[in-house]
N, C-alpha and C positions, 0 to 999 in steps of 0.2 A: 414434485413440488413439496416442500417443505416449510410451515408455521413455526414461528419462534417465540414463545412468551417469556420472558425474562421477569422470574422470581427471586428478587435479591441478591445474591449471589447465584444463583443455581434457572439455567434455563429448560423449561420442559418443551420438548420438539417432536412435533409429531410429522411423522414421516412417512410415505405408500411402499409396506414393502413387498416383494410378491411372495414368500411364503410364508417365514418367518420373521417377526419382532426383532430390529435388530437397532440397538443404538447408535447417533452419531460420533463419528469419530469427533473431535474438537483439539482444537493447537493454539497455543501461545505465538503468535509470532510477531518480528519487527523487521520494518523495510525502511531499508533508510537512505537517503542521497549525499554525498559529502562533495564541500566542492562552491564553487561560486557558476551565477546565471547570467546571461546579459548577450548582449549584439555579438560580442566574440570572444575569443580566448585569445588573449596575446600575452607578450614580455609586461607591457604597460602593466598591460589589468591584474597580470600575476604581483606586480609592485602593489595595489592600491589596496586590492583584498584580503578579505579573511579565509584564507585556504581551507580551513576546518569549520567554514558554516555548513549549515548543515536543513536537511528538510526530512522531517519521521516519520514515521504512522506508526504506532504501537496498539496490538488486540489480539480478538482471538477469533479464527474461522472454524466454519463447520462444516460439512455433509456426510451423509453416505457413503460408505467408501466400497468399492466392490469386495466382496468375499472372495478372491480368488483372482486367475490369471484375463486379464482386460487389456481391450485396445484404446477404448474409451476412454476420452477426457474426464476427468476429475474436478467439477468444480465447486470451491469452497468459500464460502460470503460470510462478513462480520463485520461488526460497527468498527472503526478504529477512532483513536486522542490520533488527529495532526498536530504535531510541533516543527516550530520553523523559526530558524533565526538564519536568512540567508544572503548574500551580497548578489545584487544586478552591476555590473560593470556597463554603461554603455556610454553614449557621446555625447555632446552638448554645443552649443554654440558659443565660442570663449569669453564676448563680451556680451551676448544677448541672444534668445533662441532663434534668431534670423540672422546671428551672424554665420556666414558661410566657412569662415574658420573652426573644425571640428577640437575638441580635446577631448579626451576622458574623463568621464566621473563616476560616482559611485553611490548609488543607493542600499541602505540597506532593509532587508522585509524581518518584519516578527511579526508572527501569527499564532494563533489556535485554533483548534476547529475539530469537530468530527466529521468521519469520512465512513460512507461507504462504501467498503471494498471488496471485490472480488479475484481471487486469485484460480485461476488455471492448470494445473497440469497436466501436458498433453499426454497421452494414452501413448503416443510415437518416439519409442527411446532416441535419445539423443537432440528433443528439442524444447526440453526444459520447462519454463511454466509462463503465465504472461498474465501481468500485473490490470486491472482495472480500479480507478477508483475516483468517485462522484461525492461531492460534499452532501451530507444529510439535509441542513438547511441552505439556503442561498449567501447566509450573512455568516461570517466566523463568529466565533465566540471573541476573538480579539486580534487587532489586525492595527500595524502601525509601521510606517513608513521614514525614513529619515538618511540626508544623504544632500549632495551637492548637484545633483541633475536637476533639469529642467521641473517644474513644478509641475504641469501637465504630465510629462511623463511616468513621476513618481507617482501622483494621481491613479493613474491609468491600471499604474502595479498594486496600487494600494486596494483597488477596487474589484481588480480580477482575484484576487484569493478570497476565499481557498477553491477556485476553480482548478479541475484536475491539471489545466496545464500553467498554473504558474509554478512559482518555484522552481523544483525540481524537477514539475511534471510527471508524478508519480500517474498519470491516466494515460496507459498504454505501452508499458514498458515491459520489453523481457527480462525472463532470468535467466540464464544458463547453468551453467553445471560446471563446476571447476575438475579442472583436469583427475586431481588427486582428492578425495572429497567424496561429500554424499551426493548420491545419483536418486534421483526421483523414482525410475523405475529397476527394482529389483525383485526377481524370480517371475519378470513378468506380472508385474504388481505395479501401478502408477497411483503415487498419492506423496502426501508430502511427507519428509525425513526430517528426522532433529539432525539439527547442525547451522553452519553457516555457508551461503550462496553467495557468493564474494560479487561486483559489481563488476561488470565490464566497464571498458573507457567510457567517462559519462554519463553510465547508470548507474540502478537502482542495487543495492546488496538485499539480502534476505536471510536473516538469521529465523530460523522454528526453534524457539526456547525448548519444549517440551510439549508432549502431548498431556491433554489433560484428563479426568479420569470422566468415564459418563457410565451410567446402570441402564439396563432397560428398566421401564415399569410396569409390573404387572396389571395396570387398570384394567377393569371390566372394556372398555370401550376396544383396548388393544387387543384382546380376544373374543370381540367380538366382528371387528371390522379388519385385524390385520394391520392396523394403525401403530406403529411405536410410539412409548412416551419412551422419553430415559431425561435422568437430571443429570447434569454434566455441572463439576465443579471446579 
């Protein structure tokens, strides 16, 4: 179990280690969805959309990382900035929402909001990491709707974000490992890699900008109980 108090720029975390004081690792990273949402994917909707909307999360996670060769899952938590500007393709009634004649239409979402997230790394070479992620409060920071579908509809969408499955549904998704590319577990080591985690059909991509720098601190408290500080910048 690890506490996190955020000092300005610089978080102090204290953490149970069992012999030694050892700081959190901490990562830059961004996950991003590209792509349009809605009831399907077809030729129409390919016409109507904006192919390069998009849904983000941009931050930084933390934990403990094992010292050495593990089978155990890796897992690292951090507030993220959601950004969203994305297209729902779905269908509509052509002269009235009871008419039985279906067409296509097109809403589009913009949003903000914080998220938090937890990202995965399984301990098990070869099955990548697996994305979680819950909004902080119930309400976005900003959220606007606009589009040619049914009013209820649009509604509906406007009201589920930033719930983890609108959008892009960044809550519950895997990452894998691209063929040629960074691999999560090396030397028998599982934790996260700089680089980029390209998206499968549908999903989520994962770029880790960089790792960030963190110290242990030597308080009284951490040699007395075993506790680590470290400020991570």
């Amino acid at each position: 179990m690890s506490t996190f108090k955020f000092l300005g720029a610089a978080a102090v975390v204290l953490a149970g280690a069992a012999a030694t004081a050892r700081a959190p690792a901490k990562y830059e990273v961004r996950l991003a969805y590209v792509g349009y949402t809605g009831l399907a994917e077809s030729r129409d909707c390919d016409i109507k959309v904006n192919a390069e909307g998009y849904d983000s999360l941009i931050g930084t996670v933390s934990t403990i990382e094992p010292d050495g060769k593990s089978e155990d899952d890796v897992v690292y938590v951090g507030t993220f900035q959601r950004v969203t500007k994305i297209d729902y393709c779905q269908s509509r009634g052509r002269r009235s929402p009871q008419d039985d004649e279906q067409v296509w239409c097109l809403a589009t979402l913009t949003g903000r909001a914080k998220m938090a997230v937890e990202i995965t790394v399984y301990g098990e070479e070869g099955r990548g990491a697996w994305i979680k992620a819950r909004p902080v409060a119930p309400k976005a920071d900003s959220v606007a709707i606009a589009g040619d579908c049914n009013q209820k509809d649009m509604e509906e969408i406007r009201q589920g974000y930033p719930g983890g499955q609108s959008a892009g549904s960044p809550d519950g998704q895997a990452i894998g490992e691209p063929a040629e590319g960074p691999k999560f577990i090396v030397g028998e080591v599982p934790r996260l890699r700089v680089g980029y985690f390209p998206a499968e059909e549908g999903g989520w991509g994962l770029r880790v900008v960089r790792v960030m720098s963190c110290r242990a601190l030597p308080t009284p408290q951490a040699r007395a109980t075993g506790l680590a500080a470290a400020a991570c910048e």
